[in-house]
Residue, then its C-alpha position, 0 to 999 in steps of 0.5 A: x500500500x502506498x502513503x497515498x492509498x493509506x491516505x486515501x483510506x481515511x475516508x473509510x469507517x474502517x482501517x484497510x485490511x491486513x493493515x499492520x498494527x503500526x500502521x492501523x494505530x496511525x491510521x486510528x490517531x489520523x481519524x482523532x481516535x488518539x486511545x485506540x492508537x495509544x493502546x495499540x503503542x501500549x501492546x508491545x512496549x519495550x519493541x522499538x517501533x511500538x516505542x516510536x509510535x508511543x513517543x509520537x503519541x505522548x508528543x502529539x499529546x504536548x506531554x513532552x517528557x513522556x514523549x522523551x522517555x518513549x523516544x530514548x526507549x526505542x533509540x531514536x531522538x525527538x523528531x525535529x519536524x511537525x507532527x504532520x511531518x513525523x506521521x508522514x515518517x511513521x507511515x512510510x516505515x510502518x506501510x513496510x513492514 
């Protein structure tokens, strides 16, 4: 699936099938459903990319600290761009896998 389609899926009721779970959680925080995405980031803490997800969260949130705590777990530093950009980022790593 491509950013586009991903994208383009926003205006379902549902996220697309087969979906993995990273991109499903983004997918749920794009359609403002921020607990269902964080639940999706609680399910496997302590694995990087769920890590990632959960730092973006807590920042999108304005809960800077926790986002630090979740950004130094999953080994990466705070993203430098807008959240709209970091999304973006997130999208593309997780339609991957």
């Amino acid at each position: 699936m491509t950013l586009q389609d991903f994208t383009d899926s926003l205006s379902e009721a549902r996220p697309p099938a087969g979906l993995h779970p990273l991109a499903t959680a983004l997918w749920y925080d794009a359609k403002g459903d921020w607990n269902q995405a964080h639940e999706i980031a609680q399910s496997r803490e302590g694995t990087r990319d769920y890590d990632h997800l959960h730092a973006y969260l807590h920042r999108k949130e304005g809960d800077q600290w926790n986002a630090g705590y979740w950004y130094r777990l999953a080994g990466t530093t705070v993203f430098a761009g807008t959240l709209d950009e970091e999304w973006n980022v997130l999208a593309e790593t997780f339609l991957k896998k």
